[in-house]
C-alpha positions in Angstrom: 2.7 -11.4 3.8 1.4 -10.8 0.5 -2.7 -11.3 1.4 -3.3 -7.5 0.5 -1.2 -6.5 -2.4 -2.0 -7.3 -5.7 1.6 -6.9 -6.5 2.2 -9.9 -4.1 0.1 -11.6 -5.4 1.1 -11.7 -9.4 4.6 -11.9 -8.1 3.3 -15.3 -5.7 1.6 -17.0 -8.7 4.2 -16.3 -11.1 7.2 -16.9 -9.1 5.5 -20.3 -7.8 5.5 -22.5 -11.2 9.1 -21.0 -11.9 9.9 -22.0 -8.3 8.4 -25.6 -9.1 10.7 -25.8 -12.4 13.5 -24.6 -10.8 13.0 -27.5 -8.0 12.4 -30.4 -10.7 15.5 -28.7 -12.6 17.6 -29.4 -9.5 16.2 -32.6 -8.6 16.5 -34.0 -12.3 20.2 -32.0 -12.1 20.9 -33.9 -8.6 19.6 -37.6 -10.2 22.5 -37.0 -13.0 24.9 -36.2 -11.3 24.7 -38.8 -8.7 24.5 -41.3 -12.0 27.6 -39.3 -13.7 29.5 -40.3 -9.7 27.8 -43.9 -9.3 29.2 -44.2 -13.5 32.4 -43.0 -12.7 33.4 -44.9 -9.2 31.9 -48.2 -10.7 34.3 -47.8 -13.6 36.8 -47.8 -11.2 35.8 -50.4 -9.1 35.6 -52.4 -12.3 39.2 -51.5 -13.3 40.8 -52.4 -9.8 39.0 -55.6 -9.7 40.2 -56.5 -13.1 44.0 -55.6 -12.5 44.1 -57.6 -9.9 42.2 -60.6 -10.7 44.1 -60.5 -13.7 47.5 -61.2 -11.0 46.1 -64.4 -9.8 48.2 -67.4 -11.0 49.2 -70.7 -9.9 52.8 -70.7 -8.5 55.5 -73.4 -9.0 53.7 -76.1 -6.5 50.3 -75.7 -8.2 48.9 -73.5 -5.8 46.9 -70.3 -6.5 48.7 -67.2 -5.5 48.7 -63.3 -6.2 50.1 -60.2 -5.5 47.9 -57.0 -5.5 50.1 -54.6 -8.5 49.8 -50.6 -6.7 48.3 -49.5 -9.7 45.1 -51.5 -8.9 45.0 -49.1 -5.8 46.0 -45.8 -7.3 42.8 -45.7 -9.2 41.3 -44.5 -6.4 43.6 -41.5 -4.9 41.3 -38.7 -3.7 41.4 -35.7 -1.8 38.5 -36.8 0.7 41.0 -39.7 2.0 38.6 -42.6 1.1 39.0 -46.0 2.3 39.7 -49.2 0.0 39.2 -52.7 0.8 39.7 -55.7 -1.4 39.1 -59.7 -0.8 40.8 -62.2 -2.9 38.9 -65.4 -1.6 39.6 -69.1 -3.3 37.5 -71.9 -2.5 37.0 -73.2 0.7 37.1 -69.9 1.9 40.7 -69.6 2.0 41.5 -65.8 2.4 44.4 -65.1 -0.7 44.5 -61.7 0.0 42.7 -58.4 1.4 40.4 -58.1 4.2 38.3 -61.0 5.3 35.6 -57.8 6.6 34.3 -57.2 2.9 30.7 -58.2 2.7 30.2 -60.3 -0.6 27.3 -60.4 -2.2 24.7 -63.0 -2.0 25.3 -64.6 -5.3 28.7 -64.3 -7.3 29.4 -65.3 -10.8 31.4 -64.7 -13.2 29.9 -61.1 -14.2 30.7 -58.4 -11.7 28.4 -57.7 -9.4 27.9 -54.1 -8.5 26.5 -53.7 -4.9 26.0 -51.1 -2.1 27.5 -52.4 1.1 28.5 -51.2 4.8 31.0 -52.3 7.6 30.2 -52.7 11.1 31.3 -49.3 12.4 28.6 -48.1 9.9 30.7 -47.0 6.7 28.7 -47.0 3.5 31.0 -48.1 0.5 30.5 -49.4 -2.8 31.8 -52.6 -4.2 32.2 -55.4 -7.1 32.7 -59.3 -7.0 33.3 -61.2 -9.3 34.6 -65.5 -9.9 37.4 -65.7 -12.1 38.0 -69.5 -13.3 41.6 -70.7 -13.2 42.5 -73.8 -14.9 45.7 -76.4 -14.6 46.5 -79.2 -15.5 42.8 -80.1 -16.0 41.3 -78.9 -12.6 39.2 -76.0 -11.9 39.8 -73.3 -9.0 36.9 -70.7 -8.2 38.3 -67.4 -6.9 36.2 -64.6 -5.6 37.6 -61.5 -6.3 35.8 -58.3 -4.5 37.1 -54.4 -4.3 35.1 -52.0 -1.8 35.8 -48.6 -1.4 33.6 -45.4 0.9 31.6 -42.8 -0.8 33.2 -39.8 -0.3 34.9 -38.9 -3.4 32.0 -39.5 -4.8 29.6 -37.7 -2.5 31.9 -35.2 -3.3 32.2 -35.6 -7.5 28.0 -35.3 -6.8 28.7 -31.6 -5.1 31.3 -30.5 -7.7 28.6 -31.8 -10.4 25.7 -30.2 -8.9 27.1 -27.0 -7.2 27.3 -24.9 -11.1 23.7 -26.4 -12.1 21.7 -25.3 -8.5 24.2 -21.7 -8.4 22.7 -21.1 -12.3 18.9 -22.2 -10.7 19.2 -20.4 -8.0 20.8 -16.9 -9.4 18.0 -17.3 -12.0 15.2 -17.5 -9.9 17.0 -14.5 -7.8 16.6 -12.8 -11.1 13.3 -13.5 -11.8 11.9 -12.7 -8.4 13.9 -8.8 -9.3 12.6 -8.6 -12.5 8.9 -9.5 -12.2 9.0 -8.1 -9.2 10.2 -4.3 -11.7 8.6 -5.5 -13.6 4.9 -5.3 -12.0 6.0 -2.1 -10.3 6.6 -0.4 -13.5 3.0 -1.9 -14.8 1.3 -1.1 -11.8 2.1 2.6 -12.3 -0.9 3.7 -13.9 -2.8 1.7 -11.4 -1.4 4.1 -8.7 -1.7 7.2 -10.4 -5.1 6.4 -10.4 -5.2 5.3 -6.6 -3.3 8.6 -6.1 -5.7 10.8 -8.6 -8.7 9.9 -6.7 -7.2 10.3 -2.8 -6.3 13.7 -3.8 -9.7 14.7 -4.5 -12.2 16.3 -2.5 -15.6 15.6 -2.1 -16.8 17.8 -3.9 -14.5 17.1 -7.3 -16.7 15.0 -9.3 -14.7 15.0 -12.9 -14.1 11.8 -14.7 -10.6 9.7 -14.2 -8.2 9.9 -17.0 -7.7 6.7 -19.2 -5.8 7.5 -21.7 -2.4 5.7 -20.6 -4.2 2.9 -18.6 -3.6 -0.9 -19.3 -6.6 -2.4 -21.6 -7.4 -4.3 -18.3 -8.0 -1.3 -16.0 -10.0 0.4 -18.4 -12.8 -1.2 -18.0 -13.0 -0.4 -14.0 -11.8 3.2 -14.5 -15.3 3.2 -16.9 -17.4 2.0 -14.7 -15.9 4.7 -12.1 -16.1 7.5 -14.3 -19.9 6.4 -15.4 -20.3 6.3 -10.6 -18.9 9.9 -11.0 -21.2 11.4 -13.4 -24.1 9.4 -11.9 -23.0 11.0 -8.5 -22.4 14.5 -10.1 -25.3 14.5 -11.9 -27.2 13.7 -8.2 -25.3 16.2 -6.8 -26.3 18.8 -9.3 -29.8 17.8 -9.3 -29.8 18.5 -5.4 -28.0 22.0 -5.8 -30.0 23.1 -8.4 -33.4 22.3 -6.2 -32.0 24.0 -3.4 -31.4 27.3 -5.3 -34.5 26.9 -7.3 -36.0 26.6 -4.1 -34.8 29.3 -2.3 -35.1 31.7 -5.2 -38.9 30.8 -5.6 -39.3 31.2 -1.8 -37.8 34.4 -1.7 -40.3 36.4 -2.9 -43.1 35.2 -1.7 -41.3 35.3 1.8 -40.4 39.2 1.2 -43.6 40.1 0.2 -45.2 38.2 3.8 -42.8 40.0 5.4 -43.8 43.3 3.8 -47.5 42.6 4.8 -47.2 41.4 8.4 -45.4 44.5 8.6 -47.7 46.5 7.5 -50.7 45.0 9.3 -48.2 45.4 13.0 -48.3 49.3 11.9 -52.7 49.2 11.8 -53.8 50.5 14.7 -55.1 47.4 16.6 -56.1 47.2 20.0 -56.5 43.5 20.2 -53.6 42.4 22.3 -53.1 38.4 21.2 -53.1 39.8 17.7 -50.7 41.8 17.9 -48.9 39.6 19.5 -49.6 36.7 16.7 -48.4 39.0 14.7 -45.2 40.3 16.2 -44.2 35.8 16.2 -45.3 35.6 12.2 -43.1 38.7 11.6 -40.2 37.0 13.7 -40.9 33.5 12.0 -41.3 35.3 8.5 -37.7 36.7 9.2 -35.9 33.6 10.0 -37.2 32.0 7.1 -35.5 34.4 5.3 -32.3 34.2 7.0 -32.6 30.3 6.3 -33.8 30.8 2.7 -31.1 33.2 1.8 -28.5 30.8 3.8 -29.3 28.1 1.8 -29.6 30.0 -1.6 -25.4 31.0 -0.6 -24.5 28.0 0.1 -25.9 26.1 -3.0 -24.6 28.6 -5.0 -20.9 28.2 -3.4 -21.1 24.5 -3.8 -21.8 25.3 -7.5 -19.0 27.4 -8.1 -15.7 24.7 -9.1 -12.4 25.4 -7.8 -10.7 26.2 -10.8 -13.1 28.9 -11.8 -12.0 30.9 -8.7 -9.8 33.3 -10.1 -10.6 36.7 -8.9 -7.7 39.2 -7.4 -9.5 40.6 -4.5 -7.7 43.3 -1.8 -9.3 41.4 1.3 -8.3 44.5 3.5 -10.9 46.6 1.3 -13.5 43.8 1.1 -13.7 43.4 5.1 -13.5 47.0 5.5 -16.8 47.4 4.0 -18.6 44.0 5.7 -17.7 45.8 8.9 -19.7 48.8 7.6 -22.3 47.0 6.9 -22.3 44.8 10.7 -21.4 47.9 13.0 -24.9 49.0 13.4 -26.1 45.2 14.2 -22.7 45.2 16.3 -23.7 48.9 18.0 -27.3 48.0 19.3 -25.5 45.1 20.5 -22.8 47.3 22.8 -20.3 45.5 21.0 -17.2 46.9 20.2 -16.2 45.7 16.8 -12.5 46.9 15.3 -10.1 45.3 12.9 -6.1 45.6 12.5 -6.0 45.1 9.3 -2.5 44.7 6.7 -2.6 46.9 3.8 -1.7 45.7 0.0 -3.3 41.8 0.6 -4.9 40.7 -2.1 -6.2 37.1 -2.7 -7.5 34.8 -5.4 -11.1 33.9 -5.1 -14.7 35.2 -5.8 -15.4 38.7 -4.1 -18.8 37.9 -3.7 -18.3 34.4 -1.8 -15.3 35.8 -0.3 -17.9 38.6 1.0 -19.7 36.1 2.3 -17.2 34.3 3.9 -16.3 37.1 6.2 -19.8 37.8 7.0 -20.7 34.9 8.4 -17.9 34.3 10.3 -18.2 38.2 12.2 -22.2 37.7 12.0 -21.7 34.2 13.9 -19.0 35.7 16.3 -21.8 39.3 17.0 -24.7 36.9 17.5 -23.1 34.3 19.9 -21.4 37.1 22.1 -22.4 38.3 25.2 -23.5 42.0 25.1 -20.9 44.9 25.6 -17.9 42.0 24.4 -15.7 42.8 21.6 -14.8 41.2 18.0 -11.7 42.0 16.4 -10.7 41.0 12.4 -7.2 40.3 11.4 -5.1 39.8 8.6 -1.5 39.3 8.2 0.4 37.1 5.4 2.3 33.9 6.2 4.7 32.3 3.5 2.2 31.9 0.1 -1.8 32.0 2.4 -3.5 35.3 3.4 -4.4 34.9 7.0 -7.7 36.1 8.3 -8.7 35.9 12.1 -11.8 36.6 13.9 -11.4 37.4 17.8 -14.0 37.7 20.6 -14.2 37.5 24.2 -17.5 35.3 24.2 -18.5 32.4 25.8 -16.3 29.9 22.9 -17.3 26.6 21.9 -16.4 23.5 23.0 -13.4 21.2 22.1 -15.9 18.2 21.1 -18.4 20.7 19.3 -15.7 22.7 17.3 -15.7 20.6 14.6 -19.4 19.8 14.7 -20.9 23.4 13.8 -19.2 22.9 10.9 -22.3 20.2 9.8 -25.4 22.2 8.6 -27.8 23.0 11.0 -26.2 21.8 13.8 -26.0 24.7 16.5 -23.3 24.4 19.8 -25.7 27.1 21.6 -29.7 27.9 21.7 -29.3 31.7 23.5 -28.9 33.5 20.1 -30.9 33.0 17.2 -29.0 31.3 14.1 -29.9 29.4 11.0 -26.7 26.3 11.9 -25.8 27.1 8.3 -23.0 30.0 9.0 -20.2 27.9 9.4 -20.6 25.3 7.0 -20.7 27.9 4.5 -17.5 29.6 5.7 -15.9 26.0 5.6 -17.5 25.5 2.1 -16.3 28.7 0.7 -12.8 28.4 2.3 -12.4 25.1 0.7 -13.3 26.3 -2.8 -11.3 28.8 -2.8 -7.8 26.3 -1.9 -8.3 27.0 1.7 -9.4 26.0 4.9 -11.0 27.3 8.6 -10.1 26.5 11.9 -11.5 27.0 15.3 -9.6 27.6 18.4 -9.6 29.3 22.0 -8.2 32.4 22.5 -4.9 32.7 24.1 -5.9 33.7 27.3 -8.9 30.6 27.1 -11.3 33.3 27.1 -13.6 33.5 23.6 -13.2 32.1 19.8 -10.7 32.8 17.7 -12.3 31.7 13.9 -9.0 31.2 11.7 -9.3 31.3 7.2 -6.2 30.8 5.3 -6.5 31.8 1.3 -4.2 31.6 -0.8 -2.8 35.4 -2.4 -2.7 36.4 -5.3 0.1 35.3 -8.0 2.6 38.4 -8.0 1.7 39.5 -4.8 4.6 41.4 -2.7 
């Protein structure tokens, strides 16, 4: 469960060799306690088989008798109810005394012999026999003393033994697992702030990660990212900077072929297909510099960093006078273009791109209308964003294509003339400026609405 966090993973390997100790520590505790039990029931087994082989005597007709003393039993009184057997055995066989069921060992002599033995119906019990010598009279009789008893006492002396050695493993392991497991959390911190410094970012924020407070170990890889960064930014500025070199060089040259196909379309020429060639160059000459001046804007917003956008604008007044400048391109249209506008709204950005913002987006709506259609702008507030919205009753756009005109140069329609740059540069500007654009279908599912939200301006009513 831990194959894709590196958290896992440093708490796997170091948990696993404390894991391995703490099994070897139980094991090795288990082995001594079962020695400390096996110790402690053959001292027992020892005692009982010496009090009563100590009782065995001759009686008064020079026989060998005994009589088992209770004490030689009471040595093994337990809770878990275990069973004793003893054999007294003389020679011949003769049974003395005890149970004739006792398994001796193979070879008796006169040092106890410890031994592991079991009974028919499957008992496990451990025993002792010994041959104790009695002499009378000058003859010799060999008795076999033997004293069995069941393992459950000390099965259960191994449990009592063991159960305070594994609760102190086990609570601390338990205890390491929390700890390391803190532990790493705690150290990963930095780690995350990074992982959470660079998600936050958009793709245009190209500034270095922070290292101060980062592990010795990380820095290194935060380096190497920061050195990506500037290698990226550096691309990216490269690329911006043609562009606007680009279109700034192309911009006069362009004006000033625009200026001279004009004038040539004003001669008085009576050659047909050249006047026609030249009414295409002046309509070519023109949309190159749309494009050029498209592309010049929208280097020059990608240029501009968030941060710098600081500008109190009053966005009523700013799209009251785009609209001045469009209503002629909206009259030869038949379009009715008319705002409702909310007074005392004023937002944080750059007027000029904010300009431009607006522009666009009621150029893009005037261009892709039918004739005689309308376009209204709107602005309202909503919580701590300025809301600005575009209406018309055209022909809309698409579900699948509304967030494709968004991409430079891509254009949704091919009946109006357009540069596919309009959008992307609304987006672009929105987004510098903390914001963001939406399209959506009108209410009624008849047109486009285009909806900006800015943020106002701090101290705004």
């Amino acid at each position: 469960m831990f194959s894709g966090s590196l958290r896992g993973r440093l708490l796997w390997w170091l948990l696993l060799p404390l894991a391995a100790f703490v099994s070897i520590s139980v094991a090795i505790s288990y082995r001594f306690a079962q020695t400390t039990a096996d110790l402690v029931q053959d001292n027992a087994l020892l005692s009982s088989m010496r009090i009563i082989g100590e009782d065995i005597d001759w009686d008064d007709s020079s026989s060998v008798s005994i009589q088992i003393p209770p004490a030689a039993l009471e040595l093994f009184e337990s809770p878990e109810q275990d069973s004793v057997f003893y054999r007294v055995e003389a020679s011949g066989h003769r049974l003395l005394a005890g149970s004739p069921d006792l398994p001796l060992p193979p070879h008796v002599s006169d040092s106890p012999t410890l031994y592991s033995t079991h009974f028919d119906d499957g008992r496990e019990a451990r025993a002792v026999a010994y041959v104790r010598q009695l002499y009378d009279s000058g003859r010799t009789e060999e008795v076999i003393v033997a004293v069995a008893k069941t393992e459950g006492s000390r099965d259960a002396m191994v449990w009592r033994l063991l159960r305070p050695q594994l609760s102190g493993e086990v609570l601390t392991l338990v205890l390491a697992m929390v700890f390391v497991y803190l532990g790493l959390t705690f150290e990963l911190l930095p780690l995350m702030k990074v992982k959470d410094d660079v998600a936050d970012r958009n793709a245009s924020q190209l500034e270095p990660i922070r290292v101060a407070r980062l592990h010795v170990e990380l820095r290194p890889i935060v380096e190497a990212i920061n050195q990506c960064i500037a290698r990226m930014g550096q691309q990216a500025a490269t690329q911006r900077q043609f562009i606007s070199d680009a279109a700034h060089q192309l911009r006069t040259p362009l004006a000033l072929l625009v200026a001279q196909i004009q004038f040539a379309r004003q001669r008085d020429n009576r050659d047909a297909p050249l006047a026609e060639a030249l009414a295409g160059m002046h309509k070519s000459s023109r949309k190159l510099t749309t494009l050029t001046n498209k592309l010049l804007l929208l280097a020059q917003a990608e240029s501009v960093a968030p941060s710098s956008v600081r500008e109190r604008i009053d966005l009523s007044a700013l799209i009251a006078g785009v609209l001045e400048d469009l209503i002629a391109f909206a009259q030869s249209r038949a379009i009715d273009l008319g705002a409702e506008l909310e007074d005392g709204l004023y937002v944080t950005g750059d007027e000029a791109l904010t300009s431009a913002l607006v522009t666009n987006l009621v150029d893009n709506a005037l261009r892709y209308i039918q004739a005689g259609g309308h376009v209204t702008v709107q602005t309202r507030r909503r919580d701590e964003m300025a809301i600005v919205r575009v209406i018309d009753n055209g022909p809309g756009i698409k579900a699948e294509a509304r967030e494709r005109v968004f991409e430079r140069f891509y254009r949704a329609s091919s009946h109006a003339e357009g540069t596919g740059l309009g959008l992307p540069i609304v987006r672009e500007i929105a987004r510098r400026q903390g914001g963001s654009v939406r399209l959506e279908p009108n209410e009624d599912g008849i047109g486009l609405v285009a909806t900006v939200e800015m943020p106002l301006w701090i101290g705004a009513a």
